[in-house]
C-alpha positions in Angstrom: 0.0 0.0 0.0 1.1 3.3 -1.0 1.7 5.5 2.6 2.3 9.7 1.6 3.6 12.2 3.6 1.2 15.2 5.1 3.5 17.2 2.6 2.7 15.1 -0.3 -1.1 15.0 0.2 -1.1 18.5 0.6 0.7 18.8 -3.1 -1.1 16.7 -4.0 -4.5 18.8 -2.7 -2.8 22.1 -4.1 -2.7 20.3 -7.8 -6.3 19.7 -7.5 -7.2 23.1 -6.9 -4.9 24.7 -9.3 -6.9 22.2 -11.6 -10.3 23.1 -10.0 -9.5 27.2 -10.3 -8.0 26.5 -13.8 -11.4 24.8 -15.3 -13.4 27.4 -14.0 -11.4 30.5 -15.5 -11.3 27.9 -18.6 -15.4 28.5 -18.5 -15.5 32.1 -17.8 -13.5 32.5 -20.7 -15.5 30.5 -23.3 -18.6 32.4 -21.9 -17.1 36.4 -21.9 -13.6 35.9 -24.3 -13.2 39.5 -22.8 -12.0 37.6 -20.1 -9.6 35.6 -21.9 -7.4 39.1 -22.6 -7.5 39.9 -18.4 -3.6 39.1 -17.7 -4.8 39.7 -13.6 -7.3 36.6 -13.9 -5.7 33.5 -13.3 -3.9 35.0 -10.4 -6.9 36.8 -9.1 -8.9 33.6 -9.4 -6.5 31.6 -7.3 -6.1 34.4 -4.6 -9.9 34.3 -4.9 -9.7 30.4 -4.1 -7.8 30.3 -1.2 -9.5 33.1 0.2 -13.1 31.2 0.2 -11.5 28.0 1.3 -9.9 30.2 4.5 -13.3 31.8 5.2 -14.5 28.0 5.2 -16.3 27.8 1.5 -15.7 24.0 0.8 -18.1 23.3 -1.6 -17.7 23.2 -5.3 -20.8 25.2 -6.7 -20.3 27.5 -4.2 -16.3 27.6 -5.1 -17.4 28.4 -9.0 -19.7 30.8 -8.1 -17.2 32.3 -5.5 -15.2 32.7 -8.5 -17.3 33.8 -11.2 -17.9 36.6 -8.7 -14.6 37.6 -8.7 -14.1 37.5 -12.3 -15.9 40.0 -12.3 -15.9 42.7 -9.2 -12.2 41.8 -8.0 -11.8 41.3 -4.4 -15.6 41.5 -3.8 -14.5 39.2 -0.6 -12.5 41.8 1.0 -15.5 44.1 1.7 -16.0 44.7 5.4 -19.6 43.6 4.9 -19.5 40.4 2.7 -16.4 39.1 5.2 -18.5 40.0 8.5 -21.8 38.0 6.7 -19.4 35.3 5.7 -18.0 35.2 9.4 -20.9 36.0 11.0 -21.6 32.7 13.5 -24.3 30.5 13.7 -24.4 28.9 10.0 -21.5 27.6 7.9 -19.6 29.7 5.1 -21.2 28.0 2.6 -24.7 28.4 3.9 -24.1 32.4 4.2 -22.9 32.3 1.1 -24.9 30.6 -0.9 -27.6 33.0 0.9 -25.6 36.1 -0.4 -25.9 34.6 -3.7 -29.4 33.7 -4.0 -30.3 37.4 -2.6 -27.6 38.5 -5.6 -29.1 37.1 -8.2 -32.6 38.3 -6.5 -31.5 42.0 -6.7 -29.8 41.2 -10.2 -33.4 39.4 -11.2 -35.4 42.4 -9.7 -34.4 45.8 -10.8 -37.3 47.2 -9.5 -36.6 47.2 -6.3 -33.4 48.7 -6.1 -33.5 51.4 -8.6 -37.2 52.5 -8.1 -39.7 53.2 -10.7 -38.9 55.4 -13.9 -42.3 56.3 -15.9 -43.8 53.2 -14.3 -41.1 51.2 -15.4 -38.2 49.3 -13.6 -34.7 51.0 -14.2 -33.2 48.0 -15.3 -33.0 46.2 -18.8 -35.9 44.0 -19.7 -34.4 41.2 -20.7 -35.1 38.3 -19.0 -35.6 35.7 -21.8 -33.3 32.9 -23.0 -32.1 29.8 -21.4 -28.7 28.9 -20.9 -28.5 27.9 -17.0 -28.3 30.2 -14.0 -25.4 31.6 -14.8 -26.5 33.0 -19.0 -26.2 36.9 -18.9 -25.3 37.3 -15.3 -21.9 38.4 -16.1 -23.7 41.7 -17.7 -26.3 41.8 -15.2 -23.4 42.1 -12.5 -21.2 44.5 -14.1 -24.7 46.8 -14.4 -25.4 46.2 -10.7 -22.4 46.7 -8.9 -21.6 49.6 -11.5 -19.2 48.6 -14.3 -19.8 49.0 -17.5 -19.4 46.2 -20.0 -17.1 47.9 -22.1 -13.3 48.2 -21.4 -11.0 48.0 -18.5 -10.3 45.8 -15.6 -11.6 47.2 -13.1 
């Protein structure tokens, strides 16, 4: 039987992940090739990775959707509110955050309500059509809510 060290399970671990963080950047980039030309990504995407396993995210959807996130608003993480959510005792990491991102995708879903009523109409684009998953045009929609525009830059 084949015995490993703690230091060789841990390499071994630290491959997976690189493989784990490298398949979903992989994704991101076949769905937005605008993040393809990001020379910050893979880097950002790993620092994103070990910072949701250290706040105790362990599982995988919520590790994807962890770092879609940070694709694209870099860092979101560090914000004194999302850490002290995340932290917050009582319920694991990845029940808070899968929490924060069904209320994201709520507010993303729902323009209405956090923009207010223009001419009896929400302030947010009307699409909400098409089928492609949960994840189809949120890359847009989250650029528009946390205030990026879709053309140009890094942010």
């Amino acid at each position: 039987m084949l015995e490993l060290t703690t230091e060789q399970v841990a390499a071994l671990a630290d491959i997976d992940a690189k493989r784990f963080v490298e398949g979903v950047r992989a994704d991101l980039c076949k769905q937005e090739p605008k993040l393809a030309d990001d020379p910050t990504l893979s880097s950002r995407l790993w620092r994103a990775f070990k910072a949701a396993r250290a706040l105790g995210i362990e599982r995988d959807e919520n590790l994807a959707a962890f770092l879609r996130i940070e694709a694209y608003a870099p860092s979101f993480y560090e914000q004194p509110a999302i850490r002290a959510w995340l932290t917050r005792p009582g319920r694991s990491a990845d029940e808070r955050f899968h929490d924060y991102l069904r209320v994201m995708r709520w507010k993303i879903e729902h323009p209405e309500f956090r923009g207010g009523m223009n001419n009896g109409r929400s302030g947010g684009s009307g699409d909400r059509g098409g089928s492609g998953g949960p994840w189809a045009n949120l890359g847009a929609r989250w650029r528009g809510f946390i205030g990026r525009s879709s053309g140009g830059g890094n942010g």
